[in-house]
DRENPA-3360 file (N, C-alpha, C; in nm, 2 decimals, always signed):
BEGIN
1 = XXXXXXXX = +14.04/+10.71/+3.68/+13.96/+10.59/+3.70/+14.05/+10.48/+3.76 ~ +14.18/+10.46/+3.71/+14.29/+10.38/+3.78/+14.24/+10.35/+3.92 ~ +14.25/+10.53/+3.99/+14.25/+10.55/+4.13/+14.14/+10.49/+4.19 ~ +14.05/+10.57/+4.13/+13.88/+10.54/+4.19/+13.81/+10.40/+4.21 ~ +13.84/+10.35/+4.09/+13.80/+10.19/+4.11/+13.80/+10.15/+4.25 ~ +13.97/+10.14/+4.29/+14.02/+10.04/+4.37/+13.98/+10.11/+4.52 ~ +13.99/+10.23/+4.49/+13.91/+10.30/+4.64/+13.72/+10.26/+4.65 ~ +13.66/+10.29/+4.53/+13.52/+10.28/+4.58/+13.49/+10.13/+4.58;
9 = XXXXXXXX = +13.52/+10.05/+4.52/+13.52/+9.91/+4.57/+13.63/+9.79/+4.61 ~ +13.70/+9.93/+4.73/+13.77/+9.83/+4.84/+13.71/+9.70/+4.90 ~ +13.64/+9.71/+4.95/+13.58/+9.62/+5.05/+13.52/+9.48/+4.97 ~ +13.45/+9.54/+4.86/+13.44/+9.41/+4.75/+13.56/+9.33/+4.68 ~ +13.66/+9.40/+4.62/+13.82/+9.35/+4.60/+13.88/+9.30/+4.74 ~ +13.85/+9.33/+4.84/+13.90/+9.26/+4.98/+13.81/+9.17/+4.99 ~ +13.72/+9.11/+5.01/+13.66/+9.00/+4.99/+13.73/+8.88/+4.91 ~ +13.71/+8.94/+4.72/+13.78/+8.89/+4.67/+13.91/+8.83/+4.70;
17 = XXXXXXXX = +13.97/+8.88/+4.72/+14.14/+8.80/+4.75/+14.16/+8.76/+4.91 ~ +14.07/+8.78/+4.97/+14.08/+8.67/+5.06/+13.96/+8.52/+5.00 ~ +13.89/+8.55/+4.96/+13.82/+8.41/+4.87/+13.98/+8.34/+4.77 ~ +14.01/+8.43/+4.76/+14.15/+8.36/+4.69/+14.29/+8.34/+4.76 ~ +14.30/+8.37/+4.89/+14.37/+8.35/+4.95/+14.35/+8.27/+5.05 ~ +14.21/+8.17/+5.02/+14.14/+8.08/+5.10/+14.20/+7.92/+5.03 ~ +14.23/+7.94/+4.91/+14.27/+7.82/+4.82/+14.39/+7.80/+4.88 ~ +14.43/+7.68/+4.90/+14.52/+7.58/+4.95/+14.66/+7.62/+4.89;
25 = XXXXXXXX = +14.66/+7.67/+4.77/+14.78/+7.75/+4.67/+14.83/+7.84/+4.77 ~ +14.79/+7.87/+4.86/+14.86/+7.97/+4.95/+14.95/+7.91/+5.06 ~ +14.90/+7.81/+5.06/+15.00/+7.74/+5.26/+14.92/+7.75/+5.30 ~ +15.00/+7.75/+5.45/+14.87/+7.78/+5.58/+14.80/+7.65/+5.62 ~ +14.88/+7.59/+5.69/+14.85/+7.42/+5.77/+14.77/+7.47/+5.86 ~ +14.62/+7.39/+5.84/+14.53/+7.40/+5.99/+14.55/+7.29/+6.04 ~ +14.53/+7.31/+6.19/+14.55/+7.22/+6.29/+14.47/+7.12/+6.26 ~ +14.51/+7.02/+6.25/+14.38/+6.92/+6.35/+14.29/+6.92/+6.42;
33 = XXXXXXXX = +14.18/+6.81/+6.40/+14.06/+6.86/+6.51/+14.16/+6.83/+6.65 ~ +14.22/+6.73/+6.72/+14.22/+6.73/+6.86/+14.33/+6.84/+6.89 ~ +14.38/+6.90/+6.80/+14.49/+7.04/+6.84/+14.41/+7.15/+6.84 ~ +14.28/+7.13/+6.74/+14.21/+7.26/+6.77/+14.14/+7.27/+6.94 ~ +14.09/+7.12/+6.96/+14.02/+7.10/+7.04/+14.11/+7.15/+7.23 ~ +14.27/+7.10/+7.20/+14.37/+7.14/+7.28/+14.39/+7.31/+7.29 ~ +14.36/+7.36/+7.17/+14.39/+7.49/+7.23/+14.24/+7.56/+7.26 ~ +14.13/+7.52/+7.26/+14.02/+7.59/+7.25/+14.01/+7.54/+7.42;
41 = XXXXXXXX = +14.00/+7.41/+7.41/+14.06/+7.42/+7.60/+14.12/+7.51/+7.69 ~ +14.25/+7.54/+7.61/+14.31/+7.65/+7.70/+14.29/+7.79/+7.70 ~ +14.23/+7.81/+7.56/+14.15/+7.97/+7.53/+14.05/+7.98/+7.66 ~ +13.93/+7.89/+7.66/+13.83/+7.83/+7.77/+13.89/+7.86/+7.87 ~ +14.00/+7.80/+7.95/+14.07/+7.75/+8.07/+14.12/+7.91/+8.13 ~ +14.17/+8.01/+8.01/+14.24/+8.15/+8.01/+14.12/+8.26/+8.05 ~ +13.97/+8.26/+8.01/+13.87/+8.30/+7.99/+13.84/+8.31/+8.09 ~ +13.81/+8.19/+8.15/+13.72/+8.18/+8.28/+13.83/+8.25/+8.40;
49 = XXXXXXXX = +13.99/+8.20/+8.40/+14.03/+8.23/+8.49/+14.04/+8.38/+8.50 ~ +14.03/+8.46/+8.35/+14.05/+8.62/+8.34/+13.98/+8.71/+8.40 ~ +13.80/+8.65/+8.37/+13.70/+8.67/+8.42/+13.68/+8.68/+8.54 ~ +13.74/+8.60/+8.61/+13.73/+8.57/+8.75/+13.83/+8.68/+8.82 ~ +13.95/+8.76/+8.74/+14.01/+8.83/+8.76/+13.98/+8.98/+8.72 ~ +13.89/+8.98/+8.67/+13.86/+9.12/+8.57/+13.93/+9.15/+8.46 ~ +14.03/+9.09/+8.44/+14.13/+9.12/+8.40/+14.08/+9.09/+8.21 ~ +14.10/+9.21/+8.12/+14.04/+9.23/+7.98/+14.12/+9.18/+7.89;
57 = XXXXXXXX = +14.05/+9.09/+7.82/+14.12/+8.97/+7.70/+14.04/+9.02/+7.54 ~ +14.13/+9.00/+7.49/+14.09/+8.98/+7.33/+14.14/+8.92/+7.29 ~ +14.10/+8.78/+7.19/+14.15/+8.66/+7.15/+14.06/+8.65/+7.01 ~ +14.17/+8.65/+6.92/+14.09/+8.65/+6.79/+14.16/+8.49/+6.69 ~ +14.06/+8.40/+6.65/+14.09/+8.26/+6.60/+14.06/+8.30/+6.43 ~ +14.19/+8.28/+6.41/+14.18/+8.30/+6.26/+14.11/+8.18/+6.21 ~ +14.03/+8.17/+6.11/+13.95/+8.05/+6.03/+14.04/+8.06/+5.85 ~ +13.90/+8.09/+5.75/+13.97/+8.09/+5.63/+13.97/+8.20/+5.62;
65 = XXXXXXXX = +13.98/+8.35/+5.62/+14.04/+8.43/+5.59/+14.19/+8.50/+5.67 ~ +14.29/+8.55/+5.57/+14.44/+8.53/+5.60/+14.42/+8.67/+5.70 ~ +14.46/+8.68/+5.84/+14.48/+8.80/+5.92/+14.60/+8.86/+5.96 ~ +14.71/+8.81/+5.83/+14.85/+8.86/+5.89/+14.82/+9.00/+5.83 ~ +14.78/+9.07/+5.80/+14.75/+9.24/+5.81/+14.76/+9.27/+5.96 ~ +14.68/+9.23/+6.03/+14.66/+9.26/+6.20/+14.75/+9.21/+6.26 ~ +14.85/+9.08/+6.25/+14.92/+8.96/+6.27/+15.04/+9.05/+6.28 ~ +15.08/+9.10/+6.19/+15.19/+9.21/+6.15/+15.21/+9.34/+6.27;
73 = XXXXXXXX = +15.07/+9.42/+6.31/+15.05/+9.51/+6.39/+15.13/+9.47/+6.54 ~ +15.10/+9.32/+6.57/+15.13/+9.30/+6.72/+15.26/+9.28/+6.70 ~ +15.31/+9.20/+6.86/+15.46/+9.18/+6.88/+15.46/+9.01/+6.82 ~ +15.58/+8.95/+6.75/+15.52/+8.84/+6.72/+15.55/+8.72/+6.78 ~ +15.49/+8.66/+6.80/+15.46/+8.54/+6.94/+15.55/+8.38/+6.91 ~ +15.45/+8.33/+6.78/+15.53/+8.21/+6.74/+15.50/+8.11/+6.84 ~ +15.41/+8.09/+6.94/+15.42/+8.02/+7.04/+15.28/+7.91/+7.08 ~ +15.32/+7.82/+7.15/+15.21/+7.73/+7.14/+15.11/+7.81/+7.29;
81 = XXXXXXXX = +14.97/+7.78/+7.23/+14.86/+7.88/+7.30/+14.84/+7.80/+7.42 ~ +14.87/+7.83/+7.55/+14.84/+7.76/+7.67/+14.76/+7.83/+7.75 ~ +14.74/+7.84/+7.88/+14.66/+7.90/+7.96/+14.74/+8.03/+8.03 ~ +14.85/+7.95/+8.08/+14.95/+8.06/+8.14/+15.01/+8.16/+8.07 ~ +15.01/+8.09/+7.90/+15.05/+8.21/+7.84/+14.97/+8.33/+7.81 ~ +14.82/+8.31/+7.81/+14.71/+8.38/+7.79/+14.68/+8.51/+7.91 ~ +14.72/+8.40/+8.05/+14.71/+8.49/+8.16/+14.85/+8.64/+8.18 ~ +14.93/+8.57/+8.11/+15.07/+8.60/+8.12/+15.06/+8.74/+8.07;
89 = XXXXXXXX = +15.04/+8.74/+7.90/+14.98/+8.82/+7.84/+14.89/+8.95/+7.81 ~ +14.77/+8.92/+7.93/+14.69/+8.96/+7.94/+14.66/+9.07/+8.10 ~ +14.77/+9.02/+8.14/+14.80/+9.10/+8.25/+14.80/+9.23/+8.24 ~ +14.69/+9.30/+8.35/+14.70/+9.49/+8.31/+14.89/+9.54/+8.34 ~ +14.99/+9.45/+8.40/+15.08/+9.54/+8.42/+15.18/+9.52/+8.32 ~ +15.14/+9.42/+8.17/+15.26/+9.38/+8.07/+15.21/+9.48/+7.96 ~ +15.35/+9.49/+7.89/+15.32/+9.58/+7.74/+15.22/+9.52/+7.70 ~ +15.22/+9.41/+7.67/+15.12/+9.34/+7.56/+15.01/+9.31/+7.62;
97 = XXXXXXXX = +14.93/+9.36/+7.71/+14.82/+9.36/+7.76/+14.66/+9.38/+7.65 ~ +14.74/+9.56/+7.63/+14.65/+9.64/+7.53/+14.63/+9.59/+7.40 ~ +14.53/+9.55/+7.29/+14.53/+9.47/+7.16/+14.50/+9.32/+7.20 ~ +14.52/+9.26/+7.11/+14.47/+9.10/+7.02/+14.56/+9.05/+7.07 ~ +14.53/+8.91/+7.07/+14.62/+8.82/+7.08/+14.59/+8.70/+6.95 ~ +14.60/+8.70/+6.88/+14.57/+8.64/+6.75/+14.61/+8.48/+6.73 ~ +14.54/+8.38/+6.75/+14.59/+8.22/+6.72/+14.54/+8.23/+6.54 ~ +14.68/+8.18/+6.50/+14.67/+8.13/+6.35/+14.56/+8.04/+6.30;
105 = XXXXXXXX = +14.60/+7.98/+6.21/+14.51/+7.83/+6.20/+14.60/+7.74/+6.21 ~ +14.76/+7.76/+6.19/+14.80/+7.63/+6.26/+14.81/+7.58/+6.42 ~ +14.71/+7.68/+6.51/+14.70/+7.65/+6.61/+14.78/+7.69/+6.73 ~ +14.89/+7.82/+6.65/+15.00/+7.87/+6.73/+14.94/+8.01/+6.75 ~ +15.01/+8.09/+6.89/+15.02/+8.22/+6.88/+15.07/+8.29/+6.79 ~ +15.01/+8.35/+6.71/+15.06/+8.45/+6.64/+15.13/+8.56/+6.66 ~ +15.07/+8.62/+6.73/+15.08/+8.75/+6.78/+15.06/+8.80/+6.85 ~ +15.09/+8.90/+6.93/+15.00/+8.94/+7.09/+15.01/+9.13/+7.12;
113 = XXXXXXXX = +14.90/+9.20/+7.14/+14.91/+9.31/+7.12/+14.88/+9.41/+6.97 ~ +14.78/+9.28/+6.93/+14.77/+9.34/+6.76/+14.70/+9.44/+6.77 ~ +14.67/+9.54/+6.66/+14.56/+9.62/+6.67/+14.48/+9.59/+6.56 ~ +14.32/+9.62/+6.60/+14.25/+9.53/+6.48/+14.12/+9.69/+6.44 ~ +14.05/+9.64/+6.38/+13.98/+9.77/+6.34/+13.85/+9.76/+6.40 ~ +13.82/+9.90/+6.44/+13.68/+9.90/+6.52/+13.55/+9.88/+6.45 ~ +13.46/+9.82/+6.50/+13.32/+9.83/+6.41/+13.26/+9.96/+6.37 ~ +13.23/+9.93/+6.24/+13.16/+10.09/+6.19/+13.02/+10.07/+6.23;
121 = XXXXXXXX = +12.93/+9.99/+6.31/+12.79/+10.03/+6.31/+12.79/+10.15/+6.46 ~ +12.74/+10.18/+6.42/+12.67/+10.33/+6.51/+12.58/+10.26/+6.64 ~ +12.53/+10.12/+6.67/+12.43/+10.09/+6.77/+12.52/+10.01/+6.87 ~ +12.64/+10.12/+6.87/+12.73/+10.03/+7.00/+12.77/+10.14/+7.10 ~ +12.69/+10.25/+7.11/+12.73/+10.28/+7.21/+12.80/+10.27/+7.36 ~ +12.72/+10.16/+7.38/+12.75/+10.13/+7.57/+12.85/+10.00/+7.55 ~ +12.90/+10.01/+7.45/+12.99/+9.85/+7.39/+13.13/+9.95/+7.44 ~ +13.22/+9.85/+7.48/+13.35/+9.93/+7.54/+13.43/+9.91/+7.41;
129 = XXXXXXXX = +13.55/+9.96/+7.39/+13.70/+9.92/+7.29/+13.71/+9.80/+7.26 ~ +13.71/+9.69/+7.32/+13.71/+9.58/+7.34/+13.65/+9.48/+7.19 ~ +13.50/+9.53/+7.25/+13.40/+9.47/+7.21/+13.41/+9.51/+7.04 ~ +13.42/+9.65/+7.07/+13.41/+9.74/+6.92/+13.51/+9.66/+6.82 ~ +13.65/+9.60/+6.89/+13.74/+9.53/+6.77/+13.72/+9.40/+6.78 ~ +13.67/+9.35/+6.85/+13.59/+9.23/+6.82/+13.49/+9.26/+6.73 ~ +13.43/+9.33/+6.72/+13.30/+9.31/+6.63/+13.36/+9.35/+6.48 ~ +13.45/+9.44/+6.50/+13.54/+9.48/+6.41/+13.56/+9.40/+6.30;
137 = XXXXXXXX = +13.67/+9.28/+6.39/+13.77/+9.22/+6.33/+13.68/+9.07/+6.26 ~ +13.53/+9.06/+6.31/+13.44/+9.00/+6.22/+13.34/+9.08/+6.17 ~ +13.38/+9.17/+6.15/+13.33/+9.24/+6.02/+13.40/+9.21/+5.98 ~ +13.51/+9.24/+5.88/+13.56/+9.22/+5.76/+13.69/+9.09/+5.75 ~ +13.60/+8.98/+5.84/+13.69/+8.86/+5.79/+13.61/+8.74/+5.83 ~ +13.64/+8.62/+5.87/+13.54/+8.55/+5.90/+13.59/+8.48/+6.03 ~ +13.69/+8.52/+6.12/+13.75/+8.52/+6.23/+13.64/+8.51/+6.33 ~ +13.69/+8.45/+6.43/+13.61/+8.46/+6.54/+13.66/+8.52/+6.67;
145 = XXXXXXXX = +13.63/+8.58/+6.76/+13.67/+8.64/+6.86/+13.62/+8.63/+6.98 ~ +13.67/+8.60/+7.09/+13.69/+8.56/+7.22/+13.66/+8.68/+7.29 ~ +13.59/+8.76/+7.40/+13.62/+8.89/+7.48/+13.61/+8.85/+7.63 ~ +13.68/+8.94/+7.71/+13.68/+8.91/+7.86/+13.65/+9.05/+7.86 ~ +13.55/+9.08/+7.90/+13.57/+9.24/+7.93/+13.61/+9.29/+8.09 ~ +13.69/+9.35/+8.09/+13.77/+9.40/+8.23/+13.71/+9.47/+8.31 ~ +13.60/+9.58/+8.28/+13.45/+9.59/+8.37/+13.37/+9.50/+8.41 ~ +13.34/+9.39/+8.34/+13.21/+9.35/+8.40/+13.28/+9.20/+8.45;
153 = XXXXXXXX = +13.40/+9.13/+8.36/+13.44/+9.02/+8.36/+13.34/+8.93/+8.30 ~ +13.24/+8.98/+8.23/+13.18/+8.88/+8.14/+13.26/+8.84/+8.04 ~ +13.25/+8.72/+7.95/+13.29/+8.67/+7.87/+13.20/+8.66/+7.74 ~ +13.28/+8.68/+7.65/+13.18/+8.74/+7.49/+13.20/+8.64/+7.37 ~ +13.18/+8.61/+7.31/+13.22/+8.58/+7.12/+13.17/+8.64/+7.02 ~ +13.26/+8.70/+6.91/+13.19/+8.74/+6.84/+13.22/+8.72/+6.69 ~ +13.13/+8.66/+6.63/+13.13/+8.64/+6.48/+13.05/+8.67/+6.41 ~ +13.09/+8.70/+6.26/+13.00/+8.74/+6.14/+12.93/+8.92/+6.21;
161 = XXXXXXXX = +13.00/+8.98/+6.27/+13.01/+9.09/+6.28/+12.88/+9.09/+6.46 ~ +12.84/+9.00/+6.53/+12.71/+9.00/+6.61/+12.84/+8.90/+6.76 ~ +12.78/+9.00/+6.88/+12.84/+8.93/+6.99/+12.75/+8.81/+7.06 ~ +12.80/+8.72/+7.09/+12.71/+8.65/+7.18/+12.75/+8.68/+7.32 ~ +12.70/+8.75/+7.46/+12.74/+8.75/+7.52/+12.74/+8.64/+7.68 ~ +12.74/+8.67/+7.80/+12.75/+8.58/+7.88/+12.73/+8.49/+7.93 ~ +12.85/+8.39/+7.89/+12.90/+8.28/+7.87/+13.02/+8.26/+7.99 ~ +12.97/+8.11/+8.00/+13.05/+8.03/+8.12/+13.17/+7.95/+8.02;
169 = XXXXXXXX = +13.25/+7.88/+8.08/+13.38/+7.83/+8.03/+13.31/+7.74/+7.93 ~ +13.23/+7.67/+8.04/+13.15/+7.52/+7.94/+13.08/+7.58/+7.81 ~ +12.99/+7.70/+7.81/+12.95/+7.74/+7.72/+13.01/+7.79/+7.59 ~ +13.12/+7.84/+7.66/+13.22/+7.88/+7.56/+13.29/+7.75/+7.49 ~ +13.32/+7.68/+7.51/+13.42/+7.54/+7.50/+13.28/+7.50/+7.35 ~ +13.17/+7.43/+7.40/+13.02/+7.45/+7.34/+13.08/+7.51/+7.17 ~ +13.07/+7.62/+7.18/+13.03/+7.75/+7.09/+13.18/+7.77/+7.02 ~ +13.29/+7.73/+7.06/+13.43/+7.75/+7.01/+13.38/+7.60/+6.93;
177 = XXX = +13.36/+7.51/+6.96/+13.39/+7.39/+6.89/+13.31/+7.37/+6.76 ~ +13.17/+7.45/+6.79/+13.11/+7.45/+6.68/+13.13/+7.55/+6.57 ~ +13.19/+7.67/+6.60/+13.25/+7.78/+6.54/+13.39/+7.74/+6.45;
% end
């Protein structure tokens, strides 16, 4: 029984202690609104230019649940989120292309090259890798996520597990702010 519990109601006990790892008892300084508003600029600013490139982005905005599980996975960054560094990043010819690029809540790069978990719904067929850990990585957190897909160069968001898809810089800027 020890065993079983904690296996058959994983996902409910993971809820749980991120609800408790949402209390202020933990750390974890969020930015300010005009620092949020600074870097959601340059997410915007990185987006459109990627798009315009083809070139395939995944950008995940930590909120109140803690994502150093995934945070851990990538290379660790430590860095303030700019445009150049997004482009830089995201380049098909750098290691750290493939995976997440993760902004904290204190408004810094976290990480870059994370691996995040794919969505379990079955009605994503024609949805590329991309999309799948995006939808993923809001499934089981309350994160928001950014996509540039490298086929089409559309630009995506996705939260509470549902994508919204093509979106212009201004639209995105819109929908990050209110998110």
């Amino acid at each position: 029984m020890a065993v079983a519990i904690p296996v058959i109601f994983q996902p409910e006990l993971r809820r749980a202690l991120e609800r408790l790892g949402r209390l202020r008892f933990f750390g974890g300084q969020a930015a300010s609104e005009s620092a949020k508003a600074a870097v959601i600029a340059e997410i915007c600013s990185a987006a459109e230019q990627l798009s315009e490139r083809r070139h395939g982005a995944l950008i995940v905005l930590e909120r109140d649940s803690q994502l150093e599980e995934y945070v851990r996975t990538g290379v660790p960054v430590d860095g303030q989120v700019t445009t150049g560094l997004l482009l830089t990043i995201f380049w098909p010819k750098t290691e750290l292309h493939d995976g997440a690029a993760i902004v904290g809540r204190s408004g810094k790069l976290a990480s870059a090259a994370a691996v995040l978990p794919l969505s379990a719904s079955r009605n994503l067929r024609k949805q590329g890798l991309r999309q799948r850990a995006a939808l993923g990585i809001t499934e089981v957190s309350d994160a928001v996520c950014v996509v540039v897909s490298e086929e089409s160069g559309r630009i995506s968001v996705a939260n509470g597990g549902r994508m919204i898809s093509r979106l212009d810089a201004k639209r995105l800027r819109k929908l990050l702010m209110a998110l």
